[in-house]
VOPAGU-2260 file (C-alpha; in pm, 1 decimal, decimal comma):
REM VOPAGU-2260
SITE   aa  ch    i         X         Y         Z
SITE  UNK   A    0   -4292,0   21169,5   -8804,7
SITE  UNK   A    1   -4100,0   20828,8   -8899,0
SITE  UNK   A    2   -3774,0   20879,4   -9114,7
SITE  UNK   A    3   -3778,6   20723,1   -9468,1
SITE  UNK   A    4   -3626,6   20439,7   -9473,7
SITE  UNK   A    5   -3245,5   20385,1   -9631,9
SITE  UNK   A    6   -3300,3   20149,2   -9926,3
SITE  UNK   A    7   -3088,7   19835,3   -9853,3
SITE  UNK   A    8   -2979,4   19723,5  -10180,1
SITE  UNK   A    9   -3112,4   19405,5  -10222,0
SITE  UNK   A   10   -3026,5   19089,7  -10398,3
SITE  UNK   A   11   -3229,5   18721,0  -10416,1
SITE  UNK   A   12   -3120,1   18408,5  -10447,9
SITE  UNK   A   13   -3351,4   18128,7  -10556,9
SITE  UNK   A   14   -3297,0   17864,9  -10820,2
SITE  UNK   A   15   -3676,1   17775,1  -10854,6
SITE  UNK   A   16   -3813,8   18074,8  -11090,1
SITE  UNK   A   17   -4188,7   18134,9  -11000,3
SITE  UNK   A   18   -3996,8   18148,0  -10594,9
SITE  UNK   A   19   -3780,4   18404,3  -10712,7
SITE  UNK   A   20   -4032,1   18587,6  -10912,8
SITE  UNK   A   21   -4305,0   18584,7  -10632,6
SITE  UNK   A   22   -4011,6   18709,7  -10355,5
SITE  UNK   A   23   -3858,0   18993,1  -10617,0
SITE  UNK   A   24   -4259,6   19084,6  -10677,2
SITE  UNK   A   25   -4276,6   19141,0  -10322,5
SITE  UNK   A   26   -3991,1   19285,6  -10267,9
SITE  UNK   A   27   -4057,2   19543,0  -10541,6
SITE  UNK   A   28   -4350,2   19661,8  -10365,9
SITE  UNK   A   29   -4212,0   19756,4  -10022,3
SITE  UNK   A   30   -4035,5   20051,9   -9915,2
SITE  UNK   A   31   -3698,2   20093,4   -9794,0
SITE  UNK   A   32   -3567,7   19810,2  -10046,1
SITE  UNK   A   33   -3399,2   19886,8  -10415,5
SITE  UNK   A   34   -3391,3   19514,6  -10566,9
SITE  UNK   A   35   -3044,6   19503,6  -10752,7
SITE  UNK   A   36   -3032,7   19158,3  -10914,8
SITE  UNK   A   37   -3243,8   18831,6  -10922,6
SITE  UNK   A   38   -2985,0   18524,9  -10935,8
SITE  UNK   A   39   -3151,2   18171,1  -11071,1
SITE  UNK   A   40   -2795,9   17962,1  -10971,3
SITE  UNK   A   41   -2530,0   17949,3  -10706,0
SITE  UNK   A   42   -2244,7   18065,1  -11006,5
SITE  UNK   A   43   -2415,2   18356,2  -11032,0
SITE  UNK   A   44   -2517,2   18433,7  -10751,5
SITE  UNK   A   45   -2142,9   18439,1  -10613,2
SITE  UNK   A   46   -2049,9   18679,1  -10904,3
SITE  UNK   A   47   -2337,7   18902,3  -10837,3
SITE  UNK   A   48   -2251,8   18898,6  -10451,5
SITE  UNK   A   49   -1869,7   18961,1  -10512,6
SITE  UNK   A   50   -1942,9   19242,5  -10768,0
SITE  UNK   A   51   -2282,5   19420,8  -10601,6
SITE  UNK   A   52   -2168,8   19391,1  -10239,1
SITE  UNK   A   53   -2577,3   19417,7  -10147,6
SITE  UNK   A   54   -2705,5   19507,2   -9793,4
SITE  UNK   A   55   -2898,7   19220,9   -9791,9
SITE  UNK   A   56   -2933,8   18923,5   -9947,8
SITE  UNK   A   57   -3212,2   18644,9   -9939,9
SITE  UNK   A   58   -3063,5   18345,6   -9991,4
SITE  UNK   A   59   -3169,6   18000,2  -10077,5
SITE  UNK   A   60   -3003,6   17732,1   -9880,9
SITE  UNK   A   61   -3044,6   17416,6  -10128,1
SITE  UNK   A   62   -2981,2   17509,9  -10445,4
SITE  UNK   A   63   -2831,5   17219,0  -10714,3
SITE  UNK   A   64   -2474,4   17305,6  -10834,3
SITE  UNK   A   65   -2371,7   17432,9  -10445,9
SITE  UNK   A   66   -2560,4   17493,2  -10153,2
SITE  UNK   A   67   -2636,5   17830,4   -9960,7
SITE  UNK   A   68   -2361,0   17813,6   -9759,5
SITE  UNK   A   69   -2097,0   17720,0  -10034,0
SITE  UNK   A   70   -2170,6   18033,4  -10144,1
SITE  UNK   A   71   -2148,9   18271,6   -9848,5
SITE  UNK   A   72   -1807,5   18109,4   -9864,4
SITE  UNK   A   73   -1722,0   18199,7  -10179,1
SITE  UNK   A   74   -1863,5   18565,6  -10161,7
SITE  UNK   A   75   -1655,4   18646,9   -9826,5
SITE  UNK   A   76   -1862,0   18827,0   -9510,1
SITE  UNK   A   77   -1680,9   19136,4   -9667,7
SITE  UNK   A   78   -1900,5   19166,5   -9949,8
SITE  UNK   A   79   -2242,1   19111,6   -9738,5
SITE  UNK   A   80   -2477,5   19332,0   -9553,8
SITE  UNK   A   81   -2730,9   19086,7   -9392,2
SITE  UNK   A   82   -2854,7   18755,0   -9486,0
SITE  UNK   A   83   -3198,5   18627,5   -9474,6
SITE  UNK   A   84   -3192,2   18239,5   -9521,2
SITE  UNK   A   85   -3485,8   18128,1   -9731,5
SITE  UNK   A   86   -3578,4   17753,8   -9710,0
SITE  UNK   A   87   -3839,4   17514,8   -9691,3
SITE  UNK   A   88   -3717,1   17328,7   -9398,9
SITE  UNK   A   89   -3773,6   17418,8   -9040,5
SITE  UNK   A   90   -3476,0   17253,1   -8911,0
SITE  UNK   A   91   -3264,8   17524,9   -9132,9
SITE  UNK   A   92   -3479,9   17772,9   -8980,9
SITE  UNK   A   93   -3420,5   17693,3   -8601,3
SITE  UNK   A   94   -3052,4   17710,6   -8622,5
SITE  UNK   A   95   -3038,7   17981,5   -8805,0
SITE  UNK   A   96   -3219,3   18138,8   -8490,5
SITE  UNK   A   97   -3006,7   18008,5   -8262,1
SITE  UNK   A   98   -2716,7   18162,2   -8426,0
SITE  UNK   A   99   -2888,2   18511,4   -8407,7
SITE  UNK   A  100   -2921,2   18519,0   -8777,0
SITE  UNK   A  101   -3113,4   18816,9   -8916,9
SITE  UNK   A  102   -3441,7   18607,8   -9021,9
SITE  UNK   A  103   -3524,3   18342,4   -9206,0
SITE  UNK   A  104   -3846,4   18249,0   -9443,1
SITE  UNK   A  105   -3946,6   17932,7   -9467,4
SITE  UNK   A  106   -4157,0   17853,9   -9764,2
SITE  UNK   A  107   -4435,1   17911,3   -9812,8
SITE  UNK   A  108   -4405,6   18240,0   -9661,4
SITE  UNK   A  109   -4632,3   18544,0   -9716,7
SITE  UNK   A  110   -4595,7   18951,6   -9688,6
SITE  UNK   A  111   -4644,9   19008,2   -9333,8
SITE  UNK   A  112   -4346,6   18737,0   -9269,9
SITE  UNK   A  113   -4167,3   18928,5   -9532,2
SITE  UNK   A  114   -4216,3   19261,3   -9356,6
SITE  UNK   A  115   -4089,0   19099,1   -9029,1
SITE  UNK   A  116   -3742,3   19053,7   -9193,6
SITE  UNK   A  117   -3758,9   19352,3   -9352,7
SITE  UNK   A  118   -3747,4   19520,7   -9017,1
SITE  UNK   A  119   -3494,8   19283,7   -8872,4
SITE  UNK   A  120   -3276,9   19461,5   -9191,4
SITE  UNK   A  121   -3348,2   19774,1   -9117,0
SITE  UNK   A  122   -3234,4   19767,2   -8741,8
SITE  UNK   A  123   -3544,7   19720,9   -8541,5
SITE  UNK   A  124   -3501,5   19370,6   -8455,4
SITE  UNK   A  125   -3168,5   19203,3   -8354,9
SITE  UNK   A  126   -2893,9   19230,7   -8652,2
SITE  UNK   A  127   -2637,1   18989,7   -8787,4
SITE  UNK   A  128   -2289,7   19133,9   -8803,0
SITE  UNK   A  129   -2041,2   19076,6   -9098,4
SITE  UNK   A  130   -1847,4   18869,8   -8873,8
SITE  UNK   A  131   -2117,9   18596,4   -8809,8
SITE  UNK   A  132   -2179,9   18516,9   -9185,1
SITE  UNK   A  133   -1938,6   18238,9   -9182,0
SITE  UNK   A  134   -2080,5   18127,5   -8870,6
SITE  UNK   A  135   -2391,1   18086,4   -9040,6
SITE  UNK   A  136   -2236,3   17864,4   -9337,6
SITE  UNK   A  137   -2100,5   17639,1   -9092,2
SITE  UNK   A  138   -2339,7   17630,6   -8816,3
SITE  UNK   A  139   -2687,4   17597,3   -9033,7
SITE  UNK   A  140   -2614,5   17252,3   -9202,6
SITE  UNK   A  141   -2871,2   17033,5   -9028,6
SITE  UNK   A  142   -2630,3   16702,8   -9090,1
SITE  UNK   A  143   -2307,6   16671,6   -9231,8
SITE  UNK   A  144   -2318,2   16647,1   -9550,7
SITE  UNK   A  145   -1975,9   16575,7   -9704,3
SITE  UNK   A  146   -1790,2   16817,5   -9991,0
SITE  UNK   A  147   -1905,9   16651,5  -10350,4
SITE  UNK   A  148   -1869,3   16984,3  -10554,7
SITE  UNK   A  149   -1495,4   17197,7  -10513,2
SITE  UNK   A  150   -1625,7   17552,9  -10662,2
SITE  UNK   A  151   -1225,0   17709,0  -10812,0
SITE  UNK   A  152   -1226,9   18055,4  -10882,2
SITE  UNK   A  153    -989,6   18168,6  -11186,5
SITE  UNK   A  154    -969,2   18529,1  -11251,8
SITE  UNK   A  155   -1315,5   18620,2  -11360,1
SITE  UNK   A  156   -1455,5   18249,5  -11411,9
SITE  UNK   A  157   -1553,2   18032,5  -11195,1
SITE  UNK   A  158   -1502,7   17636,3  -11223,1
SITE  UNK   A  159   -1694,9   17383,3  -11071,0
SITE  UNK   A  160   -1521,2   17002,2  -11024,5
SITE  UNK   A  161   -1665,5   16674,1  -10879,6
SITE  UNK   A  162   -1431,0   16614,1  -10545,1
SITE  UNK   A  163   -1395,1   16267,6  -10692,0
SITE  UNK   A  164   -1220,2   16367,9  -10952,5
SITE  UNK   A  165    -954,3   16531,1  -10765,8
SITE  UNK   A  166    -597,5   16359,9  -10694,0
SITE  UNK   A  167    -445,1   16570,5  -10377,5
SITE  UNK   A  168    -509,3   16849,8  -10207,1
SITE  UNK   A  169    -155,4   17037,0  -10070,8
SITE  UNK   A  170    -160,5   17333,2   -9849,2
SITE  UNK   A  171     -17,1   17676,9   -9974,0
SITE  UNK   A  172     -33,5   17887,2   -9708,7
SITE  UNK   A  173    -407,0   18021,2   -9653,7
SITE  UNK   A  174    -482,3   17810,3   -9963,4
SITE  UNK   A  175    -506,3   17478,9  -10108,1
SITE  UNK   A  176    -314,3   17371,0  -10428,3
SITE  UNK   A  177    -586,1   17127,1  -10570,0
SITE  UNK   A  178    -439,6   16851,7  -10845,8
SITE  UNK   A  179    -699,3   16742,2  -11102,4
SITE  UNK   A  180    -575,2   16540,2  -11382,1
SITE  UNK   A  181    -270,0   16738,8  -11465,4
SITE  UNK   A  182    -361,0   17070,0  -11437,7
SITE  UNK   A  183    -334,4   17242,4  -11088,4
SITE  UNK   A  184    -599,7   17532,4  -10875,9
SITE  UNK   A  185    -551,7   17713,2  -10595,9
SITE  UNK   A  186    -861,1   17789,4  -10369,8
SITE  UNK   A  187    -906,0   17999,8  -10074,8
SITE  UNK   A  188    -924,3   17802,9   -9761,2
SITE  UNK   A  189    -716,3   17557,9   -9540,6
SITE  UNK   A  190    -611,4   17239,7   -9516,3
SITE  UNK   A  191    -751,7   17180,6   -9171,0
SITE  UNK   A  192   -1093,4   17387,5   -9284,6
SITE  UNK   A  193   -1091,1   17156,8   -9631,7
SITE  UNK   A  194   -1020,1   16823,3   -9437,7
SITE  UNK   A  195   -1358,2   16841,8   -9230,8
SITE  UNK   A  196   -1537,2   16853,0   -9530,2
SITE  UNK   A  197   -1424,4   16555,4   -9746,1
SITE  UNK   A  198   -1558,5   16185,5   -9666,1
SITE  UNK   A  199   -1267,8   16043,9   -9492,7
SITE  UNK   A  200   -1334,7   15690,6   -9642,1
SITE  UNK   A  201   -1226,7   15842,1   -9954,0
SITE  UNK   A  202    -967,6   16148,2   -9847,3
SITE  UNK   A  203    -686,0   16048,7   -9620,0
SITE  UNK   A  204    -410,5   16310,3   -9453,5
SITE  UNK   A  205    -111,9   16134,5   -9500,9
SITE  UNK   A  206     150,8   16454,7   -9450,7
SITE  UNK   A  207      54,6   16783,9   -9264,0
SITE  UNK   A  208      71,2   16958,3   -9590,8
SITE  UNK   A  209     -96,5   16644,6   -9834,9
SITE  UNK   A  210    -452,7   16497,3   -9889,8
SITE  UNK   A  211    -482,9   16205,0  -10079,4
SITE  UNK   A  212    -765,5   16066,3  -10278,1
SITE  UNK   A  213    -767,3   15675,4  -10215,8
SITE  UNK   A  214    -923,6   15604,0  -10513,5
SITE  UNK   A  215    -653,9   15772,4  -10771,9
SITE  UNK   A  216    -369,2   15563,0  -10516,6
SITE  UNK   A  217    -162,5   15253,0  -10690,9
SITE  UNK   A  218      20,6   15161,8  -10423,6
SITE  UNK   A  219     236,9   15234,2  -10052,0
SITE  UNK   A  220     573,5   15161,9  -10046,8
SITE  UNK   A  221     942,3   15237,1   -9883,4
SITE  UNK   A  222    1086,9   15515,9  -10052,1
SITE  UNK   A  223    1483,5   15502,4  -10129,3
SITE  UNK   A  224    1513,2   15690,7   -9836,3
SITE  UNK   A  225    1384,5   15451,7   -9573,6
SITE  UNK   A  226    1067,7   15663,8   -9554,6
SITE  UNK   A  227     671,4   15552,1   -9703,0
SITE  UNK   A  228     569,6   15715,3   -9968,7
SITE  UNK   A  229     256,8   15642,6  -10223,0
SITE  UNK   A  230     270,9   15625,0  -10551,2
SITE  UNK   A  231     -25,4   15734,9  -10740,6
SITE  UNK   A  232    -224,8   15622,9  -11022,4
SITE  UNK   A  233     -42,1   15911,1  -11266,8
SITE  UNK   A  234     254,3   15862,3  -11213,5
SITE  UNK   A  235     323,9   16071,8  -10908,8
SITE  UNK   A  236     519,0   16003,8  -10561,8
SITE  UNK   A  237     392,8   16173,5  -10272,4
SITE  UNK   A  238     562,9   16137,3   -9877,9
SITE  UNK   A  239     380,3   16013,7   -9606,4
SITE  UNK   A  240     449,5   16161,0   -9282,8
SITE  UNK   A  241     546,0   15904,8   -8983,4
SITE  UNK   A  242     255,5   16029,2   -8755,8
SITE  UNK   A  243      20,8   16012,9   -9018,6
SITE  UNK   A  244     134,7   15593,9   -9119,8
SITE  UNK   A  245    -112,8   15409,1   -8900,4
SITE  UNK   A  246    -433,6   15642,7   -8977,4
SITE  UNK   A  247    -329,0   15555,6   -9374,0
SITE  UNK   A  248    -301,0   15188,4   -9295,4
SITE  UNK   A  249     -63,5   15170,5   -9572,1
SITE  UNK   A  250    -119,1   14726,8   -9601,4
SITE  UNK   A  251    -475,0   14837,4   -9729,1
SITE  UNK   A  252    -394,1   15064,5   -9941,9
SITE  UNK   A  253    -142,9   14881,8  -10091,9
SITE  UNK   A  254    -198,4   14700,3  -10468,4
């Protein structure tokens, strides 16, 4: 006789409502899953994550205010059981695959394709291991799409900011002090991680600590001590570093 089933506490992720509601109906239905939370938008969906620490979670990929994998950022692989990627494009679907991913669904799916990641979940197929979550974030983006939301977390809100509007990122360790306006956020991630992901027409590294934002720079000049330096827009001074000079092309920025 089969065991029952553990129920894998289950969370979905799906801004489009009838999507959501036709994946939680089916959901509901099947055995072996206890459906903890329905999440309409990325904001919530990280709080939901961070706070219900679900076995598995079926997770949109594009989703307006930040995409799937913004969020399995956010959450951390320590607060995930298994992800099944839900999207409507195949291209998602195929590396997800070749990243050993538990499933995926691409839209329009139906019950039997629901069952077969059910069982992926469950341990009869091949499983995806806390430690390949991130992998997945990074490794699913069909083409590189750079960062145009920065998502700050601030006790128990969460912030969202246009990149745009930010003057400098500075590195703090294992996180980033982000300037915007005159107020100051730390996030959770590198320099080096942050630097891949911002349109480097727009962000330059001009120190091994500092990113600048081109468009908030006045001007490049000598410092008093021999040294560039730019001055921003607000007021601000900040060093550039001599083996990062040519890749500014400081006569450019200049005026």
């Amino acid at each position: 006789m089969e065991n029952t089933l553990k129920a894998l506490r289950t969370v979905v992720v799906e801004d489009e409502r009838l999507a959501r509601r036709k994946l939680a109906m089916l959901l509901s239905t099947e055995p072996g899953v206890e459906l903890i939370a329905e999440c309409g938008t990325a904001a919530e969906a990280v709080e939901v994550l961070r706070a219900q620490r679900p076995d598995l979670v079926f997770l949109d990929i594009q989703m307006p205010e930040m995409d799937g994998f913004e969020v399995l950022e956010q959450v951390g692989p320590e607060n995930l059981g298994h992800v099944v990627v839900v999207t409507a494009h195949d291209r998602y679907a195929l590396r997800a695959f070749d990243v050993e991913a538990v499933d995926y669904l691409l839209k329009p799916y139906d019950r039997t394709r629901l069952r077969q990641a059910l069982a992926r979940a469950h341990g009869r197929g091949k499983a995806d291991p806390h430690d390949r979550v991130l992998s997945l974030a990074e490794r699913l983006r069909a083409t590189p799409e750079w960062l145009r939301r920065l998502v700050v977390r601030d006790g128990e809100r969460i912030h969202f900011f246009d990149v745009a509007s930010v003057t400098w990122f500075e590195s703090a360790d294992n996180y980033v002090r982000v300037r915007v306006g005159a107020a100051e956020h730390l996030v959770r991630q590198t320099l080096q991680r942050l630097e891949q992901r911002l349109d480097p027409s727009r962000f330059v590294r001009i120190h091994r600590r500092i990113i600048v934002n081109l468009d908030h720079v006045a001007e490049g000049r000598l410092g008093m001590s021999g040294e560039y330096e730019l001055l921003l827009r607000d007021g601000k001074v900040l060093p550039v570093g001599r083996r990062f000079r040519d890749r500014l092309l400081l006569d450019q920025v200049a005026g």
